[in-house]
N, CA and C atoms of all chains as a GROMACS GRO file, in nm:
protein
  534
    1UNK      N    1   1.263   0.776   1.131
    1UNK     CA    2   1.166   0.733   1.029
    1UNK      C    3   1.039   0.816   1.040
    2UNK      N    4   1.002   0.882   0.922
    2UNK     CA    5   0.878   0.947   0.960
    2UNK      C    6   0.797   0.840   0.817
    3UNK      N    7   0.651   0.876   0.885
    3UNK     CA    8   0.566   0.791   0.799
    3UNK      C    9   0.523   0.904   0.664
    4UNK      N   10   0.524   0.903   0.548
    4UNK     CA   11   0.493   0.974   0.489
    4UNK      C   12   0.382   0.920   0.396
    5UNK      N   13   0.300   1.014   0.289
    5UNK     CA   14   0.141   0.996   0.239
    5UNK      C   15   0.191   0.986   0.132
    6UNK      N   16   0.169   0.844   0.035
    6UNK     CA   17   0.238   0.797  -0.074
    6UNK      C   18   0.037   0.831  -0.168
    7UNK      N   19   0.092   0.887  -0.288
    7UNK     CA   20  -0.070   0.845  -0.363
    7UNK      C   21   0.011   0.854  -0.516
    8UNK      N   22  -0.024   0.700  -0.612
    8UNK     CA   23   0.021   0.699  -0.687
    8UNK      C   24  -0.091   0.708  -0.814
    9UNK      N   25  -0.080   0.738  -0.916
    9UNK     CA   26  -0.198   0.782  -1.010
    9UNK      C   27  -0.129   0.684  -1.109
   10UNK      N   28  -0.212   0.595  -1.160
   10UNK     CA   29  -0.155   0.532  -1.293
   10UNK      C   30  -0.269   0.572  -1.390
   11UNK      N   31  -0.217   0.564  -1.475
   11UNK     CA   32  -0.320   0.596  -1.674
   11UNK      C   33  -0.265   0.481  -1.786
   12UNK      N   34  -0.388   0.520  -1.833
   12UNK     CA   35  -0.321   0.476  -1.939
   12UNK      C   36  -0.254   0.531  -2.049
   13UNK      N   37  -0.167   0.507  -2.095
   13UNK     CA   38  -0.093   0.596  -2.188
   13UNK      C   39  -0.154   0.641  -2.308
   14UNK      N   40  -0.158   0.751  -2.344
   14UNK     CA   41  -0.218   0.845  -2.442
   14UNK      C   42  -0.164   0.762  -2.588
   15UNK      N   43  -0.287   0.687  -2.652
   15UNK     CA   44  -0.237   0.639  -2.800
   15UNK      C   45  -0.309   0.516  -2.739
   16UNK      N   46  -0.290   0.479  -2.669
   16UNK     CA   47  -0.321   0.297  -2.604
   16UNK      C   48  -0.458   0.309  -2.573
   17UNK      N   49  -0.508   0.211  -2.640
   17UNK     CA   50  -0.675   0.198  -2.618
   17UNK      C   51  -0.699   0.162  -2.466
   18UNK      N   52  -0.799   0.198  -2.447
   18UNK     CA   53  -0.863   0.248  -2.301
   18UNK      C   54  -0.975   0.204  -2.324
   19UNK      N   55  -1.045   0.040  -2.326
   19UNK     CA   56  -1.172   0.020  -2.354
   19UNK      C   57  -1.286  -0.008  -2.217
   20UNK      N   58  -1.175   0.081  -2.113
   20UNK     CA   59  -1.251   0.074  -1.995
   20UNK      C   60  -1.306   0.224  -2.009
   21UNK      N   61  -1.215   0.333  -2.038
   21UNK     CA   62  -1.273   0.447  -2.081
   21UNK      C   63  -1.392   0.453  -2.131
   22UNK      N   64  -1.349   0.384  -2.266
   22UNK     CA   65  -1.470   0.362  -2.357
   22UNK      C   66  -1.583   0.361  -2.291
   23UNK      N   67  -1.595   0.225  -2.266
   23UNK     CA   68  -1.687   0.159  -2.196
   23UNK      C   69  -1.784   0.279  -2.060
   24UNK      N   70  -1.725   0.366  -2.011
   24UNK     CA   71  -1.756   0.437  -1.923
   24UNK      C   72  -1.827   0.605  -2.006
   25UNK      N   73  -1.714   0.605  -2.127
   25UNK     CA   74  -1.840   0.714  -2.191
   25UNK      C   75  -1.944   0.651  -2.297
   26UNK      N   76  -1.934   0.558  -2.286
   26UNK     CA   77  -2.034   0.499  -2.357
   26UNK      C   78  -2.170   0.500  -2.250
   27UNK      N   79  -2.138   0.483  -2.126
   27UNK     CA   80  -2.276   0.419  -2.062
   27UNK      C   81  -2.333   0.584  -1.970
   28UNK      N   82  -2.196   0.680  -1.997
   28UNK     CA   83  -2.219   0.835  -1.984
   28UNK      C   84  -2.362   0.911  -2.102
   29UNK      N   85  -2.295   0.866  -2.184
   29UNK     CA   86  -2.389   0.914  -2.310
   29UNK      C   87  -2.555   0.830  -2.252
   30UNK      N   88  -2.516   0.698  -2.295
   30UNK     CA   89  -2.688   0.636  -2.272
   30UNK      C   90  -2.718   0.678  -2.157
   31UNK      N   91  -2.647   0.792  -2.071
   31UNK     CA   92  -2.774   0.806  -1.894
   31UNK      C   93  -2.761   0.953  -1.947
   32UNK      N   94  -2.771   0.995  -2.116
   32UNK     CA   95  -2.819   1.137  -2.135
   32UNK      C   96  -2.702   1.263  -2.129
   33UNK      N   97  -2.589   1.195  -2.061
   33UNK     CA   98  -2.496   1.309  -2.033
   33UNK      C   99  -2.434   1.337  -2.189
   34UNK      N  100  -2.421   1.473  -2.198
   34UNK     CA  101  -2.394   1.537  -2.307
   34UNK      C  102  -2.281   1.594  -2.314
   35UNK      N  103  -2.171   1.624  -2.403
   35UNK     CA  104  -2.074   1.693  -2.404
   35UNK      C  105  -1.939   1.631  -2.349
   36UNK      N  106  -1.954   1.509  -2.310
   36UNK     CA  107  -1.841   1.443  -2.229
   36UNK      C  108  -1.709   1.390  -2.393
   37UNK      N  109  -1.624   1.466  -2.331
   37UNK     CA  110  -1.529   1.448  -2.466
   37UNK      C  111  -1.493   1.255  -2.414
   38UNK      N  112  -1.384   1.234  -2.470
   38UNK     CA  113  -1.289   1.095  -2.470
   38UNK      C  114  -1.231   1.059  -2.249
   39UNK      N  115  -1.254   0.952  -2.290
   39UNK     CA  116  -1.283   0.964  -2.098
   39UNK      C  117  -1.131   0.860  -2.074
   40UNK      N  118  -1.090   0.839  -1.997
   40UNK     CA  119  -1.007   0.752  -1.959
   40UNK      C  120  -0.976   0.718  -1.789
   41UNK      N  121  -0.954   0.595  -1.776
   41UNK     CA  122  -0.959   0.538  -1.679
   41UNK      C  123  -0.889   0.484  -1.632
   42UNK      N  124  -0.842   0.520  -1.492
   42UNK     CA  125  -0.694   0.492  -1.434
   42UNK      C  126  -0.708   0.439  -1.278
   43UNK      N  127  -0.569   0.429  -1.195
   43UNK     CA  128  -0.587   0.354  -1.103
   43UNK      C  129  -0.498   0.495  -0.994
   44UNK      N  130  -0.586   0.478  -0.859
   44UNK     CA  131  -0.523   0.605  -0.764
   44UNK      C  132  -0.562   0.455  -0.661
   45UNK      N  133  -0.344   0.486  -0.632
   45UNK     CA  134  -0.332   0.422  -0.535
   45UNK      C  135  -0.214   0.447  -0.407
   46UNK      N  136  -0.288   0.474  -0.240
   46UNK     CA  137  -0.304   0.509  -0.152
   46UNK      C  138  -0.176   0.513  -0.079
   47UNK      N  139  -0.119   0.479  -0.002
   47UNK     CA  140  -0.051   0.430   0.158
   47UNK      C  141   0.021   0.502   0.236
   48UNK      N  142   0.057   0.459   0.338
   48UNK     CA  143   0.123   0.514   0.411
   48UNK      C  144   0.269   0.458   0.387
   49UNK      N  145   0.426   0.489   0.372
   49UNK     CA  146   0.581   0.425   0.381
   49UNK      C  147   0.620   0.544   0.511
   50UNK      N  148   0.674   0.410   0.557
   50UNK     CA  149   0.781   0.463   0.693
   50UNK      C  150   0.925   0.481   0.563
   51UNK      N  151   0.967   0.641   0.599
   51UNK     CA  152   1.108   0.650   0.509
   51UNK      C  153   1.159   0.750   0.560
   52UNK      N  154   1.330   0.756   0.557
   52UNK     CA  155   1.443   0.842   0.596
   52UNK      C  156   1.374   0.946   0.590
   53UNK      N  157   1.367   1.003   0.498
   53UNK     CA  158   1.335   1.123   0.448
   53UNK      C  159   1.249   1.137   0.267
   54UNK      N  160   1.192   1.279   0.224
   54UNK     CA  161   1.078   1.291   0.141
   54UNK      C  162   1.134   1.152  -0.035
   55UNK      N  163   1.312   1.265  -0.023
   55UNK     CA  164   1.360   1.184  -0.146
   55UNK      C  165   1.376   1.008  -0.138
   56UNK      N  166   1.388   0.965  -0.026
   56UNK     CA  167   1.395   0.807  -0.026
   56UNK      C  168   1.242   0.785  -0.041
   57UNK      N  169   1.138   0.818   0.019
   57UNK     CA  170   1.021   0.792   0.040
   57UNK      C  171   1.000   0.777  -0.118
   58UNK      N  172   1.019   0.879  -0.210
   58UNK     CA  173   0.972   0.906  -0.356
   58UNK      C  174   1.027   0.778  -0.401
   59UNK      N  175   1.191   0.792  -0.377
   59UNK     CA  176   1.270   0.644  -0.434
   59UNK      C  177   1.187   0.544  -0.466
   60UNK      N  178   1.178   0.533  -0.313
   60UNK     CA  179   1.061   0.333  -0.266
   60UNK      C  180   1.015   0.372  -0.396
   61UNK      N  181   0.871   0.456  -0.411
   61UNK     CA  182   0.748   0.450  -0.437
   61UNK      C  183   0.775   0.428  -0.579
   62UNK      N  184   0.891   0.495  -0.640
   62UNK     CA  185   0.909   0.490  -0.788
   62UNK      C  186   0.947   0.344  -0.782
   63UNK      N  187   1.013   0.284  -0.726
   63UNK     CA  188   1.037   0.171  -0.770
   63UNK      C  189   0.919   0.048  -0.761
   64UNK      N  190   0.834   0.076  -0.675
   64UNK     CA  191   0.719  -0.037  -0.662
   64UNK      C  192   0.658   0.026  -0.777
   65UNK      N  193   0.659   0.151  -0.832
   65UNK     CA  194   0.564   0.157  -0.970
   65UNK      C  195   0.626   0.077  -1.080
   66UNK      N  196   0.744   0.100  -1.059
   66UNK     CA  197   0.840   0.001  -1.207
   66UNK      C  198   0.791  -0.121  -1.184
   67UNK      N  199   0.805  -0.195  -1.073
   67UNK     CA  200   0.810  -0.316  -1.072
   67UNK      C  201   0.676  -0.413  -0.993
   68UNK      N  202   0.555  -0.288  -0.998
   68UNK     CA  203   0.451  -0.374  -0.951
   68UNK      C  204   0.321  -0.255  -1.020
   69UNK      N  205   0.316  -0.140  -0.940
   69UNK     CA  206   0.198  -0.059  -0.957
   69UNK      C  207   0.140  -0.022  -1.114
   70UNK      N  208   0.284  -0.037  -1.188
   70UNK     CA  209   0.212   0.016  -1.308
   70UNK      C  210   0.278  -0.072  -1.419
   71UNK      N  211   0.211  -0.091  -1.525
   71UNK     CA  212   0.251  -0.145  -1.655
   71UNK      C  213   0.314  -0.082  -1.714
   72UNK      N  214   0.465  -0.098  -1.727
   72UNK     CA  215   0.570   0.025  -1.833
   72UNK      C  216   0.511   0.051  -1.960
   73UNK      N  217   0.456  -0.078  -1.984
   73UNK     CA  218   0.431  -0.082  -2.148
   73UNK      C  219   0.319   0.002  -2.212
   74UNK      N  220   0.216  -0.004  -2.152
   74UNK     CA  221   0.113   0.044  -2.144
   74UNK      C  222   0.027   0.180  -2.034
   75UNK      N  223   0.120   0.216  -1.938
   75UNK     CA  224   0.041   0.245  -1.832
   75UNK      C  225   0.202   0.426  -1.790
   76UNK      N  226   0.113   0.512  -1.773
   76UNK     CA  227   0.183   0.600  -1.775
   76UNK      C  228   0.164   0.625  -1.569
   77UNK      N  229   0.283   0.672  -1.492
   77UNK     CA  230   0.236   0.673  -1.367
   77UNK      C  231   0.288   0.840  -1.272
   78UNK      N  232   0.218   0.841  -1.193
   78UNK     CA  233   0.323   0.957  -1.129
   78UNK      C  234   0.275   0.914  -0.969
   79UNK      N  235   0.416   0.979  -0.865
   79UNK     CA  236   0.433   0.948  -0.737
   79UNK      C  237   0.423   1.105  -0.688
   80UNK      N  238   0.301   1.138  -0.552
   80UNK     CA  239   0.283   1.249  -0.497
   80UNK      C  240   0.334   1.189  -0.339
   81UNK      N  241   0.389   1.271  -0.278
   81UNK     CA  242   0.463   1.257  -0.140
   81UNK      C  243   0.421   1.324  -0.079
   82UNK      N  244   0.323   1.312   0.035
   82UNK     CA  245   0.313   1.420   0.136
   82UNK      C  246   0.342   1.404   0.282
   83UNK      N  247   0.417   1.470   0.279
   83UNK     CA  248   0.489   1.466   0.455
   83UNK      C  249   0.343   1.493   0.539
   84UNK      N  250   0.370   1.353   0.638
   84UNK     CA  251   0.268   1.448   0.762
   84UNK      C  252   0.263   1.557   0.828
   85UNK      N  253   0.134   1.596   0.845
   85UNK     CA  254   0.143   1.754   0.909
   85UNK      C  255   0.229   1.771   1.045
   86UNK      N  256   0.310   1.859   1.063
   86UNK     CA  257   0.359   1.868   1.209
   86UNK      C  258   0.482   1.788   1.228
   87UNK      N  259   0.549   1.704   1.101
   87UNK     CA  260   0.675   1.650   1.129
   87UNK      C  261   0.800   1.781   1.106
   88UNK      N  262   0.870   1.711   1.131
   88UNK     CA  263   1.026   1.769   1.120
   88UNK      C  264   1.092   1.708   0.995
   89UNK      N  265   1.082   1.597   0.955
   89UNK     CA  266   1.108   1.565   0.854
   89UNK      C  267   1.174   1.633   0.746
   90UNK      N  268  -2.031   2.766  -2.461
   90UNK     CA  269  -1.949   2.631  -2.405
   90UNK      C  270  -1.812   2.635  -2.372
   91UNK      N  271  -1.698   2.593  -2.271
   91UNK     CA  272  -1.598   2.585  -2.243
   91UNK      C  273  -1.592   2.401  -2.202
   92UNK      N  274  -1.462   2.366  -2.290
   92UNK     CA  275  -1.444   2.213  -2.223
   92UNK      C  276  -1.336   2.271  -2.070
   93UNK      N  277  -1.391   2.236  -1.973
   93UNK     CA  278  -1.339   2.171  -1.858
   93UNK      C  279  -1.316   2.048  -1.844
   94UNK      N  280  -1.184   2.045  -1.755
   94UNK     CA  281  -1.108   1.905  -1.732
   94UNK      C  282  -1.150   1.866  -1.629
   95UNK      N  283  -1.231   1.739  -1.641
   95UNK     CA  284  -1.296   1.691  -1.499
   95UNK      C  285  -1.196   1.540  -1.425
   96UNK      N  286  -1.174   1.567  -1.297
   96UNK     CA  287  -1.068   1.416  -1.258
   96UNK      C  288  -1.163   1.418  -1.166
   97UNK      N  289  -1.251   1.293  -1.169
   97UNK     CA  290  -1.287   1.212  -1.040
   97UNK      C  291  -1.231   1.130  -0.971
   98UNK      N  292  -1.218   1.122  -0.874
   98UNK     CA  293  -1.132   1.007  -0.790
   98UNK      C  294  -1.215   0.928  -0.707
   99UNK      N  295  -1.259   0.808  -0.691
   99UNK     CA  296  -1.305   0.708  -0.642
   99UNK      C  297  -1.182   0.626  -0.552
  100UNK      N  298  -1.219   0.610  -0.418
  100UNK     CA  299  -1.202   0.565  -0.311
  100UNK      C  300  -1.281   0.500  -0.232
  101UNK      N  301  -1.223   0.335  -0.209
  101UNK     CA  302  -1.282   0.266  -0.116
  101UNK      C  303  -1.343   0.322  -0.023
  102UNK      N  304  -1.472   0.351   0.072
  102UNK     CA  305  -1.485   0.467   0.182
  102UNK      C  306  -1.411   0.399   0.289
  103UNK      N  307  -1.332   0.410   0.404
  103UNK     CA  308  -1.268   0.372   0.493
  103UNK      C  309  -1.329   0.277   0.581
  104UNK      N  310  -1.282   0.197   0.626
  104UNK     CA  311  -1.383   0.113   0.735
  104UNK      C  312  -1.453  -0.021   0.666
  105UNK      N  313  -1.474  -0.014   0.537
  105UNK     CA  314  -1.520  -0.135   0.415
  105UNK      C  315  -1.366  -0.169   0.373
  106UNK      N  316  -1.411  -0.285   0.360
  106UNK     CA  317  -1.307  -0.392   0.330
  106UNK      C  318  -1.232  -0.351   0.178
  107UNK      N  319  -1.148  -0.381   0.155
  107UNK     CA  320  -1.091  -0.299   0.034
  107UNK      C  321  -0.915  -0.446  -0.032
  108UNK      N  322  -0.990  -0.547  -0.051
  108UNK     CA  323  -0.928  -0.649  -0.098
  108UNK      C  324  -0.867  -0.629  -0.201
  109UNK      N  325  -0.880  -0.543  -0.262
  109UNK     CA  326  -0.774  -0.503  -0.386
  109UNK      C  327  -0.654  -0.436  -0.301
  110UNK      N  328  -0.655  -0.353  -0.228
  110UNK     CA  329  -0.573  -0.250  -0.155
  110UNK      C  330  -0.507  -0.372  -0.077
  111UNK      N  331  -0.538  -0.473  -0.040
  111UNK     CA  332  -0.474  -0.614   0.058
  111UNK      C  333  -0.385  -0.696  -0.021
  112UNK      N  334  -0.411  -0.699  -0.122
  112UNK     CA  335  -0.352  -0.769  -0.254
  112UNK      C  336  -0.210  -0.735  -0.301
  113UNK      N  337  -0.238  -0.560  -0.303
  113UNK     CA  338  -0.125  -0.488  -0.357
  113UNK      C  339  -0.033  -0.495  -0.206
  114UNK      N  340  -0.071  -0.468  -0.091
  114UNK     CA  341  -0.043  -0.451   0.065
  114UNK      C  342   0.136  -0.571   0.029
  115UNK      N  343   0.031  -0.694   0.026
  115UNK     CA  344   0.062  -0.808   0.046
  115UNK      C  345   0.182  -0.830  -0.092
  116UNK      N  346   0.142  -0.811  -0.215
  116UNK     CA  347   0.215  -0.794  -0.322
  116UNK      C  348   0.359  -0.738  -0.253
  117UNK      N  349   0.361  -0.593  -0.249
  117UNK     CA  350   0.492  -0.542  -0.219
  117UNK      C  351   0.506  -0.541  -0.111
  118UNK      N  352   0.509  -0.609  -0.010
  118UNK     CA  353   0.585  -0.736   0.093
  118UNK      C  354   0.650  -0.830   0.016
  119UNK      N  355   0.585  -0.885  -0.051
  119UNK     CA  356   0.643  -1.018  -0.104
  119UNK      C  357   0.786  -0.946  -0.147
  120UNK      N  358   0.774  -0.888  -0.257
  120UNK     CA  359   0.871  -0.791  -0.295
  120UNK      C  360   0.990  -0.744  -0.225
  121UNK      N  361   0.981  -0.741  -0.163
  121UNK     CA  362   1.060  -0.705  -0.036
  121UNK      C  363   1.067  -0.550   0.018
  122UNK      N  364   0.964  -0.494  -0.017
  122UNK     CA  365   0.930  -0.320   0.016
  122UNK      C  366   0.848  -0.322   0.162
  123UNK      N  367   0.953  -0.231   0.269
  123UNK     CA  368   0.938  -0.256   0.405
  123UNK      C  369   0.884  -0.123   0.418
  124UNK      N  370   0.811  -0.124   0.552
  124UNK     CA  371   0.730   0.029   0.609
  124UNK      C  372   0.576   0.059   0.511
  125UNK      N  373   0.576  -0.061   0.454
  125UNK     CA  374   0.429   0.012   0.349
  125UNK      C  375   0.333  -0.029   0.481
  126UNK      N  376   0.212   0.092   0.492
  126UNK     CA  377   0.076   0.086   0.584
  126UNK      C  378  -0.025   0.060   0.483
  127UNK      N  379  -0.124   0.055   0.561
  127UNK     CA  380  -0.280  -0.004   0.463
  127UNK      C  381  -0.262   0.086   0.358
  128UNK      N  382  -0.304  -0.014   0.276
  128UNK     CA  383  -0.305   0.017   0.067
  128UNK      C  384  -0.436   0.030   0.058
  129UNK      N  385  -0.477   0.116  -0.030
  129UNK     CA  386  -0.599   0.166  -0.092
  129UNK      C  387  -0.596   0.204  -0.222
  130UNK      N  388  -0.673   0.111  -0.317
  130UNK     CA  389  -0.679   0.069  -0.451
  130UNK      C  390  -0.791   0.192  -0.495
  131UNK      N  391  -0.784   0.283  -0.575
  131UNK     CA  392  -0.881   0.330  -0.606
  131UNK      C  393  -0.897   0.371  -0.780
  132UNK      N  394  -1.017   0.489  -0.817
  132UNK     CA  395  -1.003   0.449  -0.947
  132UNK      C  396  -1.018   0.647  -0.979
  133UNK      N  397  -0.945   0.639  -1.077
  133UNK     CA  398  -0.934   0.788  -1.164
  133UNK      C  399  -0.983   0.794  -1.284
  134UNK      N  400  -1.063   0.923  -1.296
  134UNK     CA  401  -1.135   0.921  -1.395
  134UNK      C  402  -1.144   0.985  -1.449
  135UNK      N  403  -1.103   1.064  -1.614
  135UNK     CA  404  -1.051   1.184  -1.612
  135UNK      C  405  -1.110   1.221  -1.759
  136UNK      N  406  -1.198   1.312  -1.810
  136UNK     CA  407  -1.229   1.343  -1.900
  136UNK      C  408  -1.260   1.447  -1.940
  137UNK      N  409  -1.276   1.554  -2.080
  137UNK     CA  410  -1.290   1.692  -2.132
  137UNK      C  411  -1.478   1.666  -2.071
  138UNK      N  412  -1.506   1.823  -1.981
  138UNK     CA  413  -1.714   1.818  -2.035
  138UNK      C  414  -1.736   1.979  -2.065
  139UNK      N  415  -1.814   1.972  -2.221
  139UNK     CA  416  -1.852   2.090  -2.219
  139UNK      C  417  -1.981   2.166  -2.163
  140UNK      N  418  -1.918   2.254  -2.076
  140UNK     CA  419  -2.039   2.305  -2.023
  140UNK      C  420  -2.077   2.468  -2.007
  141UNK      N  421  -2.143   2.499  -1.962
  141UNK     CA  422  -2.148   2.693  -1.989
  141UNK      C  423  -2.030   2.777  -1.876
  142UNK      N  424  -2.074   2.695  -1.727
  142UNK     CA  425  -1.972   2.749  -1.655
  142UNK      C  426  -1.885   2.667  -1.556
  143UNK      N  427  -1.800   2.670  -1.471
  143UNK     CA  428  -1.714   2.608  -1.381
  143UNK      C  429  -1.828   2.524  -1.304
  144UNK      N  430  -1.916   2.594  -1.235
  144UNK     CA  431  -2.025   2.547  -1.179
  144UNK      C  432  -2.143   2.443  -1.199
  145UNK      N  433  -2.175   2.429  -1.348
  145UNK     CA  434  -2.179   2.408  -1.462
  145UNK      C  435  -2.140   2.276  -1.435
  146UNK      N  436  -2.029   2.258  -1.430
  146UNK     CA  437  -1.922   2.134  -1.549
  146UNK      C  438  -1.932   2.063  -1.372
  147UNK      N  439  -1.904   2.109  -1.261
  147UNK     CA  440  -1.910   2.010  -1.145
  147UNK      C  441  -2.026   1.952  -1.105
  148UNK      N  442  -2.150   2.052  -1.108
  148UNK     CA  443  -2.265   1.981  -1.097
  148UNK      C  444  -2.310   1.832  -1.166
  149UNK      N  445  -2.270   1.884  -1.340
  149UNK     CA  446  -2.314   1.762  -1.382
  149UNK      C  447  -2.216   1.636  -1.361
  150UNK      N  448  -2.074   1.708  -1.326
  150UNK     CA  449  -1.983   1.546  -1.303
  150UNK      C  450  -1.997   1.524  -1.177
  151UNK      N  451  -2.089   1.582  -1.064
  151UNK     CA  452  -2.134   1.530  -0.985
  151UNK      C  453  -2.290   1.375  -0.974
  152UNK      N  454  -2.346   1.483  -1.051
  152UNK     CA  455  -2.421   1.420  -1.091
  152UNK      C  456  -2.348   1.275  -1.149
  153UNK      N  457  -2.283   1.280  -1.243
  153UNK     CA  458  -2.226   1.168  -1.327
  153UNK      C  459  -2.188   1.040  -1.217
  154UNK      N  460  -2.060   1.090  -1.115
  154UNK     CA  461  -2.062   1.003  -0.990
  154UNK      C  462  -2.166   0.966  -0.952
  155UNK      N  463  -2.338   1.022  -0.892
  155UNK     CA  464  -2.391   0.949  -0.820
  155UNK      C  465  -2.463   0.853  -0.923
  156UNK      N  466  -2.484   0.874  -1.017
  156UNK     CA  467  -2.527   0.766  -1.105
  156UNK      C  468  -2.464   0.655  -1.151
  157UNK      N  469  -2.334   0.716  -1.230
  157UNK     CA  470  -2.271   0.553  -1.220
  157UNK      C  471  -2.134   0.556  -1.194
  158UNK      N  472  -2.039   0.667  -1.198
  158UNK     CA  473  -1.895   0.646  -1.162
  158UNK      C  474  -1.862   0.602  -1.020
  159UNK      N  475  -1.921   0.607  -0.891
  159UNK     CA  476  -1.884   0.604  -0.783
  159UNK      C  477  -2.011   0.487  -0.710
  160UNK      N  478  -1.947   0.389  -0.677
  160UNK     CA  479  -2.091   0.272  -0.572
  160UNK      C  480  -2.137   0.376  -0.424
  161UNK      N  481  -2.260   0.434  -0.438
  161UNK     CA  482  -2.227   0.548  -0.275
  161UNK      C  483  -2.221   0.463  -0.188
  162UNK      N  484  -2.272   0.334  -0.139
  162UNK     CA  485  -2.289   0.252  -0.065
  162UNK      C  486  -2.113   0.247  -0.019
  163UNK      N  487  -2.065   0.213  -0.124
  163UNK     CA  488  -1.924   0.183  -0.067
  163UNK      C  489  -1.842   0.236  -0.063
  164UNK      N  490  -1.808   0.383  -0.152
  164UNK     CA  491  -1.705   0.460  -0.230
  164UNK      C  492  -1.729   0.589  -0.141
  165UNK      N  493  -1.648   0.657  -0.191
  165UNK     CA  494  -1.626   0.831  -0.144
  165UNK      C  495  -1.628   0.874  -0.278
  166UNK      N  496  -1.616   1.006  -0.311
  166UNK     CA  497  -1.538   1.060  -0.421
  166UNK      C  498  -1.559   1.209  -0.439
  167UNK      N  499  -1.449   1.224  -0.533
  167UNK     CA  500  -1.415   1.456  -0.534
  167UNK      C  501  -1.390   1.403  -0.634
  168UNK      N  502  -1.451   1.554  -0.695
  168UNK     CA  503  -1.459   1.553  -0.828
  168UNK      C  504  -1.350   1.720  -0.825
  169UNK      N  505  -1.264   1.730  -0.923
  169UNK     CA  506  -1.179   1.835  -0.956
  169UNK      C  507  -1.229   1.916  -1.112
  170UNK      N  508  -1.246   2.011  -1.080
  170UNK     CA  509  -1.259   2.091  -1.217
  170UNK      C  510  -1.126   2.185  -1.266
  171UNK      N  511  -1.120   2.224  -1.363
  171UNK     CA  512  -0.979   2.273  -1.403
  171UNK      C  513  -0.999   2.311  -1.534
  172UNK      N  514  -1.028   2.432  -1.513
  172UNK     CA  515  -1.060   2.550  -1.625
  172UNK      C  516  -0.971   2.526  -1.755
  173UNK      N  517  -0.991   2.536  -1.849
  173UNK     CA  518  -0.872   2.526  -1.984
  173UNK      C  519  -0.763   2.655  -1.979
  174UNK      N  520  -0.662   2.677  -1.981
  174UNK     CA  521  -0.596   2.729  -2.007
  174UNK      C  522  -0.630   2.850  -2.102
  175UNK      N  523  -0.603   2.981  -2.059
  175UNK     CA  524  -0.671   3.087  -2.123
  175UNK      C  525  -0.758   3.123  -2.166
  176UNK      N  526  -0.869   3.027  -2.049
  176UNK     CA  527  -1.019   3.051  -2.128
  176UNK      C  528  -1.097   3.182  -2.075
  177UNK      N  529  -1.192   3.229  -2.118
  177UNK     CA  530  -1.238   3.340  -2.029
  177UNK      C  531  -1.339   3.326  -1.954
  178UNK      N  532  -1.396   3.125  -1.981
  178UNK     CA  533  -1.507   3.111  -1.834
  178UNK      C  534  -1.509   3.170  -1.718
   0.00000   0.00000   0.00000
């Protein structure tokens, strides 16, 4: 089992209102900032999984996005895997 | 002007309590997803800024974090710049 560096990025899906976006270039503009196109706002999330190897590790991770990390309906996601430095793995 | 693609990433800073990241921890346990280590909930932030140069476009989305995208008290955060595609900035 090696422990590997799970970081999952969720969005929101392109078309689907984002009134947290909004909300964030809105309060961009009133502190003066200029030029900030359409903003959107998402969730980066962390951990460590003990797994066989890189492709099971990805497996897990895709599946806790289906069925917990991200909203299918609404919420677009991707899974980055990074082996610890110095394994064999 | 060139729009650059700015992704901020906001992260609990380590060592502060991070009850969202305990939530999800605890979530996929329930689930039955084995080997997950401490969870860290964080937030992505991703928007077009037009600015004159590369240098330019990080300063002010630096700036942007210490004002209101990132709590410094509690948060970390990197900001990524990412030139447009065939631009000649």
């Amino acid at each position: 089992m090696t422990e590997y560096g799970i970081e999952v990025r969720v969005t929101p899906r392109r078309g689907i209102l984002d009134p947290q976006g909004k909300a964030v270039g809105g309060a961009l503009s009133s502190l003066g900032f200029d030029g900030v196109g359409e903003v959107h706002v998402g969730r980066l999330i962390v951990f460590g999984l003990a797994a066989e190897s890189e492709a099971d590790a990805r497996e897990r991770a895709d599946a806790m996005c289906r069925q917990l990390l991200a909203n299918p309906v609404t919420e677009d996601y991707q899974v980055a895997v990074r082996a610890p430095a110095g394994s064999a793995a």
